[in-house]
N, C-alpha and C positions, 0 to 999 in steps of 0.2 A: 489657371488654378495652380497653385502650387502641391500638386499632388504627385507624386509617381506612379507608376503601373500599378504598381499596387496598392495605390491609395493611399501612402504615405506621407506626409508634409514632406517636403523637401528645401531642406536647410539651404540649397546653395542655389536658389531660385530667388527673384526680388518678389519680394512681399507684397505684389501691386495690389491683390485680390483684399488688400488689409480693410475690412470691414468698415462704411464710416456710420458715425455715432450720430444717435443714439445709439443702446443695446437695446437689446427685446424686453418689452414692461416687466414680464412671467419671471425674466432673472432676481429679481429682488424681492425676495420671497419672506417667511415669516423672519426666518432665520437672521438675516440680512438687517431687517429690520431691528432684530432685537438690538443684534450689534451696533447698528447705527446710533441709537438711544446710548445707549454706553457712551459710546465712543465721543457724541453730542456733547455729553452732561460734563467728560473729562475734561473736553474742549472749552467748552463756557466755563468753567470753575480755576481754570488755568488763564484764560484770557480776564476774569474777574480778579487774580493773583497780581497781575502785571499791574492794575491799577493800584494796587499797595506801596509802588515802588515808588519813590519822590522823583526819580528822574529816571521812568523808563528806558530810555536811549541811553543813558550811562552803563546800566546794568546788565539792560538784554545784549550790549552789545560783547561783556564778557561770555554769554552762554551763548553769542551768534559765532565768537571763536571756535567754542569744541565746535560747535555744527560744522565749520569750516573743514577744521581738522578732520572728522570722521567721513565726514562726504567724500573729501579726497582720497582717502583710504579705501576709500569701496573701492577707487578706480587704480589702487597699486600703488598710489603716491604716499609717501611718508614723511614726515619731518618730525624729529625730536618737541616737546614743549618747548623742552628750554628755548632752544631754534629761534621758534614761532615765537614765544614772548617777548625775549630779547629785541625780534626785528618789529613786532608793534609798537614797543618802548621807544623806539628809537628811528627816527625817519633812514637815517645813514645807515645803521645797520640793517634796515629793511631792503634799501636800494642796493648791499653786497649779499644777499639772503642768496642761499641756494638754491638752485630752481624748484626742487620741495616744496620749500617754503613760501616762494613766491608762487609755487599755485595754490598753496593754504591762503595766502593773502589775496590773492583774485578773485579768490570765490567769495570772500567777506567782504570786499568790496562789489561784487557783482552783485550778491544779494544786498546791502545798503544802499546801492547806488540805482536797483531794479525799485525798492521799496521808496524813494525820493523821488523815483520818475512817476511812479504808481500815485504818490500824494499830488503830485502837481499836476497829470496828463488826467487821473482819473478814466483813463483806458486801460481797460487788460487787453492785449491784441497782439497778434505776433509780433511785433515789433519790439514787444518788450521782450521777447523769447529773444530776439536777433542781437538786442545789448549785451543781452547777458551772456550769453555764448562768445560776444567779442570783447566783454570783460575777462572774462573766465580766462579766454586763449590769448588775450592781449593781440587782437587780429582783426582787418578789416572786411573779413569776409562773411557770408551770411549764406542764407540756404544753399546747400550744396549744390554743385551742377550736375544734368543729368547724364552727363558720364563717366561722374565719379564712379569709380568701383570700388563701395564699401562694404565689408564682410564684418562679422561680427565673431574674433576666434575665442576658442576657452584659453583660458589664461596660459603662462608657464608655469605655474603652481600645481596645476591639473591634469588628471589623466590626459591622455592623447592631447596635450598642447598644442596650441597651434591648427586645431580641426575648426572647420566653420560650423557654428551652431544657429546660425543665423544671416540673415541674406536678408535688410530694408529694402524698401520699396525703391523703386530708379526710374525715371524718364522724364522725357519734355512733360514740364506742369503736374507732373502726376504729383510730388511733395508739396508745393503749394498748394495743391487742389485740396488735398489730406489736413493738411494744418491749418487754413480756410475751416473748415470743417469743426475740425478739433476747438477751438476758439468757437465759432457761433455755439457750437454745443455748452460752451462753458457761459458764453453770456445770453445763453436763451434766459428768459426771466421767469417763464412756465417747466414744469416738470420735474425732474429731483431735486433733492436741497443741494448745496454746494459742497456742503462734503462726500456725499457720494460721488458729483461731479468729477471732484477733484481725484477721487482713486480708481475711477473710471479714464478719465482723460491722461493719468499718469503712466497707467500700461498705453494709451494710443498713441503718446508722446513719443516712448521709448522704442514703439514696434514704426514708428516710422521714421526716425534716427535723422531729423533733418538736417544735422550738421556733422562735418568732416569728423569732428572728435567733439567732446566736451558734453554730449548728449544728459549723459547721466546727472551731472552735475547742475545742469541747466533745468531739469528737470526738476529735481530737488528743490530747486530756487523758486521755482512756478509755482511748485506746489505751495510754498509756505504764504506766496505773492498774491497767491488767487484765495487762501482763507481769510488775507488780510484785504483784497479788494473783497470779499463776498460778509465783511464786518465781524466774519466768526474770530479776528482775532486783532487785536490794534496794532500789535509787534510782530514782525515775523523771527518768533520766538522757539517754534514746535521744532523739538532736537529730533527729529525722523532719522536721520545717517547713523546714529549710532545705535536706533535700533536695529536697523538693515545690514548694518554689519555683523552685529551680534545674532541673526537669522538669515546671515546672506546665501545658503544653499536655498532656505526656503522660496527666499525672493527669489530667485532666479529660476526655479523648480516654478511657482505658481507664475511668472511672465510669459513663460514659455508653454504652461497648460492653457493660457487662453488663445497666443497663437497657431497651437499645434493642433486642439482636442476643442477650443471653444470655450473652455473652461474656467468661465467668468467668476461663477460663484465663492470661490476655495481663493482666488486673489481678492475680491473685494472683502472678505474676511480676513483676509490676512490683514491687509492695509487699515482696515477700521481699527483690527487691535492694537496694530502699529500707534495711528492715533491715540487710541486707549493709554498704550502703558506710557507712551513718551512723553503725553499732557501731565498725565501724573507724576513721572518722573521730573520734569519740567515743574510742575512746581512745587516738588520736595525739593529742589536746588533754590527756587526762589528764596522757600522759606527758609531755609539754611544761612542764605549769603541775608538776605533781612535781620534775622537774628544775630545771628554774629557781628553784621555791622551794626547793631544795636549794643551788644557787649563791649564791642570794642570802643565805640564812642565814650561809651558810661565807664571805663576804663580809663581811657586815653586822656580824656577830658580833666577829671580829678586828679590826674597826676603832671598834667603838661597844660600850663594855661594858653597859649597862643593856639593847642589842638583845637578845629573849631568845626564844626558839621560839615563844611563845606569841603576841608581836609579828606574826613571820615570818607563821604562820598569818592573824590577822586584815588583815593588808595583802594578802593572797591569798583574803580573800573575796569582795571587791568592787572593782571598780578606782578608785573614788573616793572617799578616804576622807578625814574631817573630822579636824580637831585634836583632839576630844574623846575620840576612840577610840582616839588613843595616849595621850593622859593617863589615859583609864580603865585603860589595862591594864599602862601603867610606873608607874602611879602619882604621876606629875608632878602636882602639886596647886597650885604656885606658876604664872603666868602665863611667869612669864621661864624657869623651868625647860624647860617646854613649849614658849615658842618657841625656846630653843638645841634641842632635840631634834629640832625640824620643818626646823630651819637643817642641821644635822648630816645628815639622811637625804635632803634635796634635794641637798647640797654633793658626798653621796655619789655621787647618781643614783639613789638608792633609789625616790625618788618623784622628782616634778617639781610645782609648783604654779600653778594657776591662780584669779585673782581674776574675781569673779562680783560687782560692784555691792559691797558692804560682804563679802560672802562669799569664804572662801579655799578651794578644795578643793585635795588635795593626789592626785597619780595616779599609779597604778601601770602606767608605760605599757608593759611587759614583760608583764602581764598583758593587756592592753589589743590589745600584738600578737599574744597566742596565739587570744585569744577571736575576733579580726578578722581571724585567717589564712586 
């Protein structure tokens, strides 16, 4: 047990006593329940939004950026926008990006590249936990061995930095055995819906730390992975990181009351609202970036004839986009054609451009304001 004399949880002990799932029926109470309903309806009405969009995969994958960005930042990582833009715009710039940056881009690639193996394998199973994690870390390694010594300290940000606030589970087979677990719990076919599932198995994910680093993020990934294997959502679209930022003492407060006290109830609450406000949120951005790229077409269009929907779309996938990506898609093949075109859509206000050292990118800062509202 992880207790001391006096009955205390004791943070610098492995977590092996870590409970496996299910939880007890009696936790999910009236309470729970209402929340759920909410939290459901948010979910379906934002997963019906996604269907609006003429090319989902074009779109979601600007709003899978911030996800990228905020997720990493829970974990202390940072990189500027501009950074991150500039290196999606641009393969080259991407490959000199700073290591910031290239874990903002790993995790956007680990969750599209989790979500292509999900479409084709049609298994959710650790395995798909063990890509991602070697996405993430760009690494060939996989559950940790059992004599790794991982500790979990509070930040340098924080009082007493550097203390262990936490101690996962360790030994021969004991973390397979855990994540074994954890999974059949998620693909049992009888018992909770899958959204409860999922914020239930997200605290037993975290409290048993299968991997060397990159836990959090891997997490995060699963969770958007397993709403979109359980159909509650076609895209993995649901921006969760940046509401956990914006309540990260709370998260961290309610992860640690169910390791420490049991205290199930007050975290599956949290995390349904979570759900709640971020679908919401999530599709006031939709409708934002729909609208707009509605205006701008019916703008763009009447005043520039070779602008053509197909345009409209690709200046709405990414907010910084290169000269070569309107010549590939008007077809401009001459130089000087190409720059009267780039002259034309700045002149407009369509874009705005900025010079980088020999490099020109061009922005969509209308995009720029919805993604950064």
């Amino acid at each position: 047990m992880n207790k001391s004399k006096k009955g205390v949880f004791d943070r610098t002990i492995p977590y092996n006593d870590l409970p496996e799932l299910p939880i007890a029926d009696e936790i999910i109470d009236k309470d729970i329940l209402l929340q759920w309903g909410l939290s459901s309806r948010a979910l379906a009405a934002l997963n019906k939004n996604i269907m609006r969009i003429p090319n989902p995969l074009m779109l979601v994958n600007t709003i899978s950026l911030q996800e990228a960005q905020s997720s990493t930042a829970i974990e202390n990582i940072f990189t500027t926008e501009d950074e991150l833009y500039k290196a999606i715009s641009d393969q080259t710039k991407e490959e000199l990006a700073n290591p910031a940056t290239k874990e903002v881009l790993r995790y956007r690639e680990a969750l599209w590249g989790g979500y292509g193996a999900l479409q084709k394998k049609k298994t959710f199973d650790k395995s798909v936990a063990v890509k991602i994690f070697q996405q993430i870390k760009n690494t060939r390694q996989g559950i940790r061995s059992p004599q790794s010594q991982v500790v979990i300290k509070r930040g340098q940000s924080e009082f007493r930095a550097g203390e262990i606030i936490y101690t996962p589970p360790r030994g021969a087979g004991i973390i397979e055995k855990k994540i074994d677990n954890l999974f059949a719990f998620l693909n049992q076919e009888k018992g909770l819906d899958p959204l409860l599932k999922m914020v239930i198995a997200h605290y037993q994910f975290e409290a048993i730390h299968p991997f060397i680093d990159g836990n959090g993020r891997t997490g995060r990934i699963l969770n958007l992975l397993y709403l979109v294997d359980q159909k509650l959502l076609t895209h993995p679209v649901l921006y969760l990181s940046k509401y956990i930022i914006h309540h990260k003492d709370d998260y961290y407060y309610h992860l640690a009351g169910v390791t420490q006290r049991g205290m199930w109830k007050p975290w599956i609450l949290f995390m349904l609202k979570a759900v709640e406000g971020t679908a919401e949120q999530s599709n006031q951005k939709i409708d934002e970036i729909l609208a707009q790229m509605a205006i701008t077409y019916q703008y763009a269009n009447a005043k520039i004839k070779w602008y053509s929907y197909e345009l409209n779309q690709a200046l709405f996938s990414q907010p910084y986009i290169k000269q070569k990506l309107v010549g590939e898609i008007t077809g401009a093949k001459s130089r000087t054609t190409l720059t009267k075109y780039m002259l034309q859509l700045t002149e407009l206000g369509i874009l705005s451009s900025q010079t980088d050292g020999r490099e020109v990118y061009y922005i969509n800062n209308d995009l720029i304001r919805i993604l950064e509202g």
